[in-house]
C-alpha positions as a LaTeX table, in Angstrom:
\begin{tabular}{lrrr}
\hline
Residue & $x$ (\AA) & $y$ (\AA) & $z$ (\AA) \\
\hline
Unk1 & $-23.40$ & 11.68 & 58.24 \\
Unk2 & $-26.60$ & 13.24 & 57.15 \\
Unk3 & $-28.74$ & 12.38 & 54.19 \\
Unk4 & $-28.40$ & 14.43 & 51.72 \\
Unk5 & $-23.89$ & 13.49 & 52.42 \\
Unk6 & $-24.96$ & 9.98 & 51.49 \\
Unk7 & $-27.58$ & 10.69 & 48.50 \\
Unk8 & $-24.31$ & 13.09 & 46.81 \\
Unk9 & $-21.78$ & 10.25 & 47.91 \\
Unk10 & $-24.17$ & 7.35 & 46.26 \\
Unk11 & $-24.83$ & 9.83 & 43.37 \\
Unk12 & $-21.26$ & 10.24 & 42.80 \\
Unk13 & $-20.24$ & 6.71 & 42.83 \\
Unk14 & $-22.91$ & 5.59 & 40.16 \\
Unk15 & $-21.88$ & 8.29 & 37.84 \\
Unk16 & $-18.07$ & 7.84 & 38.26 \\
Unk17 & $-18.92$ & 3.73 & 37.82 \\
Unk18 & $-21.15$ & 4.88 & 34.86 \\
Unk19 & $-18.85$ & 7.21 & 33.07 \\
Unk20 & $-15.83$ & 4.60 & 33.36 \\
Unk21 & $-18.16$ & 2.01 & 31.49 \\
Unk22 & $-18.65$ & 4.19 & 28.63 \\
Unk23 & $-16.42$ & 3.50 & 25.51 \\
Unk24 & $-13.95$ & 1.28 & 25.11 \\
Unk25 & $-12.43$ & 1.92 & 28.79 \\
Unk26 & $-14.56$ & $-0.37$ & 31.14 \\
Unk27 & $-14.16$ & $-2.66$ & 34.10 \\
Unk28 & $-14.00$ & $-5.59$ & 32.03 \\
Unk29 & $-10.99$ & $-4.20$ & 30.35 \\
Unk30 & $-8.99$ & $-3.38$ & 33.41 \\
Unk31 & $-8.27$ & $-6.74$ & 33.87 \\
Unk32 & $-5.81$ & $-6.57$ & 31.24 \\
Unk33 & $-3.90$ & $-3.99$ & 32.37 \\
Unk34 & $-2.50$ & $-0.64$ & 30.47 \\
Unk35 & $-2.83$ & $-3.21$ & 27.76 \\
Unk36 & $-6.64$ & $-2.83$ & 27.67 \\
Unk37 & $-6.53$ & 0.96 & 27.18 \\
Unk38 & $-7.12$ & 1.65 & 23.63 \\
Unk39 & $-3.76$ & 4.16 & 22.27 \\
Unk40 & $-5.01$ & 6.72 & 19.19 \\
Unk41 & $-3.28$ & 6.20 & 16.20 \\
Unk42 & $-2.70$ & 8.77 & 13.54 \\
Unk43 & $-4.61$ & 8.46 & 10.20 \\
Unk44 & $-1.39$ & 9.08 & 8.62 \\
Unk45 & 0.62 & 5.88 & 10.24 \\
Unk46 & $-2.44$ & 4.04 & 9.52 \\
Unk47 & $-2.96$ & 5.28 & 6.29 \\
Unk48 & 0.92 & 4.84 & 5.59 \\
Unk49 & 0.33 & 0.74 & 6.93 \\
Unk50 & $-2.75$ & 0.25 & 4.32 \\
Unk51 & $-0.36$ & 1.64 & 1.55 \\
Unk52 & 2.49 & $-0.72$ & 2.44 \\
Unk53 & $-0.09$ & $-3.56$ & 2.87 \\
Unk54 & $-1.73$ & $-2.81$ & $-0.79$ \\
Unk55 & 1.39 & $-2.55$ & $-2.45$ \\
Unk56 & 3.01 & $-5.65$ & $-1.20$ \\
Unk57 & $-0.29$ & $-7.93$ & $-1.58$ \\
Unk58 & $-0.47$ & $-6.41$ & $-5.04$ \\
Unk59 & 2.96 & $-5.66$ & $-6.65$ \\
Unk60 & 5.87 & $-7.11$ & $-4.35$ \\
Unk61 & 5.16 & $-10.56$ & $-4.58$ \\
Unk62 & 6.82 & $-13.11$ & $-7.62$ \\
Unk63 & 4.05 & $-15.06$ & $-9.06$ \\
Unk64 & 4.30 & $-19.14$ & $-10.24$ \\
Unk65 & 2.86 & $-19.83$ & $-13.17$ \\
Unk66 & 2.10 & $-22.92$ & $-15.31$ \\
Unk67 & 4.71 & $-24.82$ & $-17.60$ \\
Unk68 & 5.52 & $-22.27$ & $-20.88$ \\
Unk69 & 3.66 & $-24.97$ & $-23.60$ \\
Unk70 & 4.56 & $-23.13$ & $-27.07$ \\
Unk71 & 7.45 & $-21.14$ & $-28.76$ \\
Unk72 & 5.91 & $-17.98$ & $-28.25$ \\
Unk73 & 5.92 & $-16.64$ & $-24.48$ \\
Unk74 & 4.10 & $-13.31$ & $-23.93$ \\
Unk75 & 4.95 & $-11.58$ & $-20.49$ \\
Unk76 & 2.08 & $-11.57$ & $-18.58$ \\
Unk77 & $-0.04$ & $-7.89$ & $-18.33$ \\
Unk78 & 1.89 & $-4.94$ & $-18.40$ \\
Unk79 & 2.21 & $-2.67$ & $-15.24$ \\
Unk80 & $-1.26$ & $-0.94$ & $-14.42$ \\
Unk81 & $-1.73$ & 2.51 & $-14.01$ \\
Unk82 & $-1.63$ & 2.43 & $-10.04$ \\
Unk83 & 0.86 & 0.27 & $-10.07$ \\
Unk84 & 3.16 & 3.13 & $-12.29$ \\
Unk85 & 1.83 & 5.74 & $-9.44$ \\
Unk86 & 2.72 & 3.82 & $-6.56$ \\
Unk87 & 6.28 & 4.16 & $-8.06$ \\
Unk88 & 6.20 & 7.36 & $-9.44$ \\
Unk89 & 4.84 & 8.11 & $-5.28$ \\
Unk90 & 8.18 & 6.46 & $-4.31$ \\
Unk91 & 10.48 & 9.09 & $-7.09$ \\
Unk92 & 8.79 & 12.10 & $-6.69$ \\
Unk93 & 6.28 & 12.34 & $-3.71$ \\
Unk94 & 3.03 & 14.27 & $-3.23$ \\
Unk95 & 1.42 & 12.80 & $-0.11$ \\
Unk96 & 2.43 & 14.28 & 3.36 \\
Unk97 & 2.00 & 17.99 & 2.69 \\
Unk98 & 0.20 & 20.21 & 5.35 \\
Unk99 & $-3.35$ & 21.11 & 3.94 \\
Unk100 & $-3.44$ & 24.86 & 3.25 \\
Unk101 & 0.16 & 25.23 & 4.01 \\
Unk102 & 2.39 & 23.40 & 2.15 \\
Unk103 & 0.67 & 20.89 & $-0.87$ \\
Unk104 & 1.49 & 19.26 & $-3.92$ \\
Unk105 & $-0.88$ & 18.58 & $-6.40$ \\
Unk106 & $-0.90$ & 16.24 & $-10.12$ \\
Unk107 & $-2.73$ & 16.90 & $-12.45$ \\
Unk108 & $-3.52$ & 16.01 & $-16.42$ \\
Unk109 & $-1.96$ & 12.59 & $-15.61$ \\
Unk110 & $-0.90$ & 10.66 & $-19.13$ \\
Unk111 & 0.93 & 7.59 & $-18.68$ \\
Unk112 & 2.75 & 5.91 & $-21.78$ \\
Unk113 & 3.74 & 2.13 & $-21.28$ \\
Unk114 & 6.03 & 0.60 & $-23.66$ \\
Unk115 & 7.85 & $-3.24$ & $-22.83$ \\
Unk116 & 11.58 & $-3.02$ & $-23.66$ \\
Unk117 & 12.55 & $-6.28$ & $-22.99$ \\
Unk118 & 10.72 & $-9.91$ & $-22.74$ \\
Unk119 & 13.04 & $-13.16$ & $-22.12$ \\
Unk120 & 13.14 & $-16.40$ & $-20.36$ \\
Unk121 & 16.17 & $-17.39$ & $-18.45$ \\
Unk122 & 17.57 & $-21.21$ & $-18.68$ \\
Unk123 & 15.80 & $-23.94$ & $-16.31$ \\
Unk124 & 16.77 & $-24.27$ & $-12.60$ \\
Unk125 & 16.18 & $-25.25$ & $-9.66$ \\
Unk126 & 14.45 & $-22.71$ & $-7.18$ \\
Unk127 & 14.39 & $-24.18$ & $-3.54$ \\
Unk128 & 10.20 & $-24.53$ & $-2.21$ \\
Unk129 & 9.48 & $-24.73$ & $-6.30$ \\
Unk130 & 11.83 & $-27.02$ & $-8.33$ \\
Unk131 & 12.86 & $-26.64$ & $-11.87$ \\
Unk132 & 11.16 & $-23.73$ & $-12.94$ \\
Unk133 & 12.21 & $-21.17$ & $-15.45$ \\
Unk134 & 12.14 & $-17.26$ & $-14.47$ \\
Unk135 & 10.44 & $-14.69$ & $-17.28$ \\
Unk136 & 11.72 & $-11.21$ & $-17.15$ \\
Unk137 & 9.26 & $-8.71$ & $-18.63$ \\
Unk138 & 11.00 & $-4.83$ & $-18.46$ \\
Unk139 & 8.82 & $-1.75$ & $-19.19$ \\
Unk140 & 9.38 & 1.96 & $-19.89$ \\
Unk141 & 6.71 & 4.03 & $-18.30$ \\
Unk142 & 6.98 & 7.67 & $-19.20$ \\
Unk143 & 4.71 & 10.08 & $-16.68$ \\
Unk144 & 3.17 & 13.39 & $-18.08$ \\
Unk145 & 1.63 & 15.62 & $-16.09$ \\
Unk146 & 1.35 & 18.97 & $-14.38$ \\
Unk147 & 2.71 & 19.81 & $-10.89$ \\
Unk148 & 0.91 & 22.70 & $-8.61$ \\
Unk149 & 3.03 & 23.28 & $-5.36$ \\
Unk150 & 0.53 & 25.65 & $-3.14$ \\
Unk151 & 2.15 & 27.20 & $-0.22$ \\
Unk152 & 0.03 & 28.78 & 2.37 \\
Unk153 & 2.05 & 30.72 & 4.59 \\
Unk154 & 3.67 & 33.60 & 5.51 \\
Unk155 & 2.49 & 34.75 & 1.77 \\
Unk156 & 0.25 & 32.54 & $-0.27$ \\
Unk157 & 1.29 & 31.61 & $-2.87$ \\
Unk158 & 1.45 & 28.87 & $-5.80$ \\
Unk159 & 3.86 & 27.85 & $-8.34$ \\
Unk160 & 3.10 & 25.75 & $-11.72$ \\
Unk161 & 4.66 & 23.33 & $-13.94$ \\
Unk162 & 2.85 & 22.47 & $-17.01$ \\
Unk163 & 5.43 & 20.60 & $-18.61$ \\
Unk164 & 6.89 & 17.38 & $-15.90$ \\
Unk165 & 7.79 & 14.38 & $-17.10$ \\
Unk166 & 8.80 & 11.41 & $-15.41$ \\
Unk167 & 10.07 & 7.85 & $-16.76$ \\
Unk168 & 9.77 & 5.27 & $-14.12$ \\
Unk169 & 11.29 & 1.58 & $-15.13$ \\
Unk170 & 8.89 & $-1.53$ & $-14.00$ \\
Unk171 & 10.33 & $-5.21$ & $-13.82$ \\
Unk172 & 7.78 & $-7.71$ & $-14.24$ \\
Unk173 & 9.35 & $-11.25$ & $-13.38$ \\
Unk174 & 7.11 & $-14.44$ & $-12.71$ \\
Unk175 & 8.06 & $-18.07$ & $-12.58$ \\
Unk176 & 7.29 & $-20.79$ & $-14.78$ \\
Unk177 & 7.17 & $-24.04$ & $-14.12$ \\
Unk178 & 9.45 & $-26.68$ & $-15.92$ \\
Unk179 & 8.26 & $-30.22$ & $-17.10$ \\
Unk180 & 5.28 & $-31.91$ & $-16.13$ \\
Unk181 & 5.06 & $-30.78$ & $-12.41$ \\
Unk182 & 3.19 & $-32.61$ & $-10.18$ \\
Unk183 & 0.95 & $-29.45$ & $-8.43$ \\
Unk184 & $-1.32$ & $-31.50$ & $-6.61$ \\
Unk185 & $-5.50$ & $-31.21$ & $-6.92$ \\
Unk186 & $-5.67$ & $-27.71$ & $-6.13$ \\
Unk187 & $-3.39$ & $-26.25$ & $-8.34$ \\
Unk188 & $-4.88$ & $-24.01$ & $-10.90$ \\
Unk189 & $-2.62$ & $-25.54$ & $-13.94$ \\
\hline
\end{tabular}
């Protein structure tokens, strides 16, 4: 073999060793396999997880609160304005169009809250809790706003509603504790 075979050969195995350690593909990864490759993931499926993730840290969980210590028993806070457009998301979606082909806009958003119903159901026992009492808190929220639908293709176009309205019902429930419960030193009641 001459020289200048071995300098191209040499030359071509640093830069092929070279250009296999760059980004996340490297040797040290190929020891675990197809596993170690790094697989794309769309922003929307990722975008879609956070959404799930926010809404169920936020919204889907039932909280436990203290003992209910006088006659008068307010719910806690009423829904908050992304929580009503979370579930107006879920009746009437916007998200998932096709930018500059097929999109739905909102806009002039007015939310109106009102609570409909406020009561406390009898004591019971609730397994991992005890006696506790649950507090159902049901509110009206009535949407106002104005729709644009923008189509893009084969002829652009956009159609308007100035006048949508959308009532979305919201169920607050939370737990209260019955008696004198013994929480423990960490407990925040």
């Amino acid at each position: 073999m001459s020289c200048t075979t071995i300098k191209k050969f040499i030359s071509l195995a640093l830069l092929g060793t070279m250009c296999f350690q760059v980004g996340c593909v490297s040797l040290t990864n190929m020891a675990l396999g197809p596993v170690g490759i790094p697989i794309p993931i769309s922003p929307y499926l990722q975008d879609n997880e956070e959404l799930q993730f926010h809404v169920h840290e936020r919204y889907a969980r039932v909280p436990i609160m203290g003992p209910i210590t006088d006659a008068y028993h307010a719910a806690i806070d009423p829904p908050s304005d992304d929580e009503v457009m979370h579930a107006l998301e879920r009746a009437r979606p916007v998200r998932g169009g096709i930018p500059f082909l097929n999109e739905k806009q909102r806009n002039r958003v007015r939310i109106v809250k009102e609570k409909i119903a406020d009561y406390v159901d009898e004591p019971r026992f609730v397994p991992l809790i005890g006696f506790a009492q649950l507090h159902h808190a049901h509110y009206k929220c009535s949407v106002y706003f104005e729709e644009r639908m923008i189509n893009g293709w084969p002829v652009p176009y956009s159609l308007e509603d100035n006048e949508c309205v959308e009532v979305i019902y919201i169920d607050h429930n939370h737990f209260h504790m019955c008696g004198d419960p013994d929480t423990g030193a960490s407990s925040p009641y």
